[in-house]
C-alpha positions in Angstrom: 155.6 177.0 -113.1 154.5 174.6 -115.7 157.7 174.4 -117.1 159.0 173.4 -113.8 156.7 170.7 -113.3 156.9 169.7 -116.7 160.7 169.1 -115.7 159.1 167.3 -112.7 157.3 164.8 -114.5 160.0 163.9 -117.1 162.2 162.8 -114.1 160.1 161.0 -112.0 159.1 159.0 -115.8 162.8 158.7 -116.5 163.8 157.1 -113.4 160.6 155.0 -113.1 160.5 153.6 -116.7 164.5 153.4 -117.3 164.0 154.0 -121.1 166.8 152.5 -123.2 168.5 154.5 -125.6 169.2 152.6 -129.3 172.7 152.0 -130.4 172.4 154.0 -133.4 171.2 156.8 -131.4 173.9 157.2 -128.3 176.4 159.3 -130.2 173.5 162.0 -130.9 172.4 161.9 -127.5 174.7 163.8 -125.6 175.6 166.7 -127.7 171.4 167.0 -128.1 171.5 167.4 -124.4 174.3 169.8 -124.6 172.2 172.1 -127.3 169.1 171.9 -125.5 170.8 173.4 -122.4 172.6 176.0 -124.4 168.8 177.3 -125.5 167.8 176.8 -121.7 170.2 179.2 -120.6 170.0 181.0 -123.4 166.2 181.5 -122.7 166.6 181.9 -118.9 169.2 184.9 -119.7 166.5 186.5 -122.2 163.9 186.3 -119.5 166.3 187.7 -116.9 167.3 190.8 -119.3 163.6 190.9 -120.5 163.6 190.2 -123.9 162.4 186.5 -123.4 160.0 185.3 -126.7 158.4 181.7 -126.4 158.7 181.5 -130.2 162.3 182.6 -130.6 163.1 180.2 -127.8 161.3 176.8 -129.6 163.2 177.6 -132.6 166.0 177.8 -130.6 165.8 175.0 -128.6 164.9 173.0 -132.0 167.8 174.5 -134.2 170.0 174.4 -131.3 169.6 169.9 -131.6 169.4 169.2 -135.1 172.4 171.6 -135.9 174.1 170.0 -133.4 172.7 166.6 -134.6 173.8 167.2 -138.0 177.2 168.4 -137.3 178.2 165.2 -135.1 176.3 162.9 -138.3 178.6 164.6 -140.6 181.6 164.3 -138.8 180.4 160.1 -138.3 180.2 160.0 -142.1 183.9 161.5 -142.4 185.1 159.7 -140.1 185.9 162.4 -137.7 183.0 162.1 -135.5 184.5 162.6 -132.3 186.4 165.7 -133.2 183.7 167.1 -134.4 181.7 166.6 -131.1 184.4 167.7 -129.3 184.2 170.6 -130.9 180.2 171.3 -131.2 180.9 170.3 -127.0 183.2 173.6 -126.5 181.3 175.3 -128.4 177.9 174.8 -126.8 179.8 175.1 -123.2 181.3 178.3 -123.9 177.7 179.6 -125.0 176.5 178.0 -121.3 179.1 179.4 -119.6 178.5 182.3 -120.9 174.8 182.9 -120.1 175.3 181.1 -116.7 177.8 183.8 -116.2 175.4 186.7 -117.1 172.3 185.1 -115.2 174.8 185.1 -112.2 175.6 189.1 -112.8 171.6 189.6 -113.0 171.4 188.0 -109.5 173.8 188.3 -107.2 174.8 191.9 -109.2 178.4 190.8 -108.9 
């Protein structure tokens, strides 16, 4: 429940204040989005199967961005940025798909 309005508040604040994002900080921005929601499902799956750990999810969660931040600031420095998102991108969305696909199962049973 917290968590939920927690989600809540962010949105409301987000549409309210309209925060600007920097230039230097746009390319990070989506593929940190992209991680965070791969530990989201991630953690939604291991509270579905029962194995859900606070701890093993913040790490998560926090790995999950800078890895993800790292790999796209590498691939900027070599001058393959954009392939390199691209890939951290299918990545990532394979790993949602994935747990989106076995939350799905734990519902519906199907």
């Amino acid at each position: 429940m917290i968590a939920a309005i927690g989600l809540l508040v962010g949105v409301v604040a987000g549409l309210v204040l309209q925060p600007t994002v920097p230039l230097w900080l746009q390319p990070y921005l989506p593929i940190a989005v992209v991680a965070a929601l791969d530990a989201v499902f991630g953690g939604v799956r291991a509270m579905l199967d029962g194995i859900f750990d606070d701890r093993v999810f913040i790490v998560s969660f926090l790995s999950n961005v800078v890895v993800a931040a790292l790999i796209v600031f590498l691939g900027d420095h070599l001058g393959v940025g954009a392939q390199l998102s691209t890939g951290v991108v299918v990545v990532l969305g394979i790993r949602i798909f994935s747990n989106a696909a076995a939350i799905r199962r734990h519902i519906f049973k199907a």
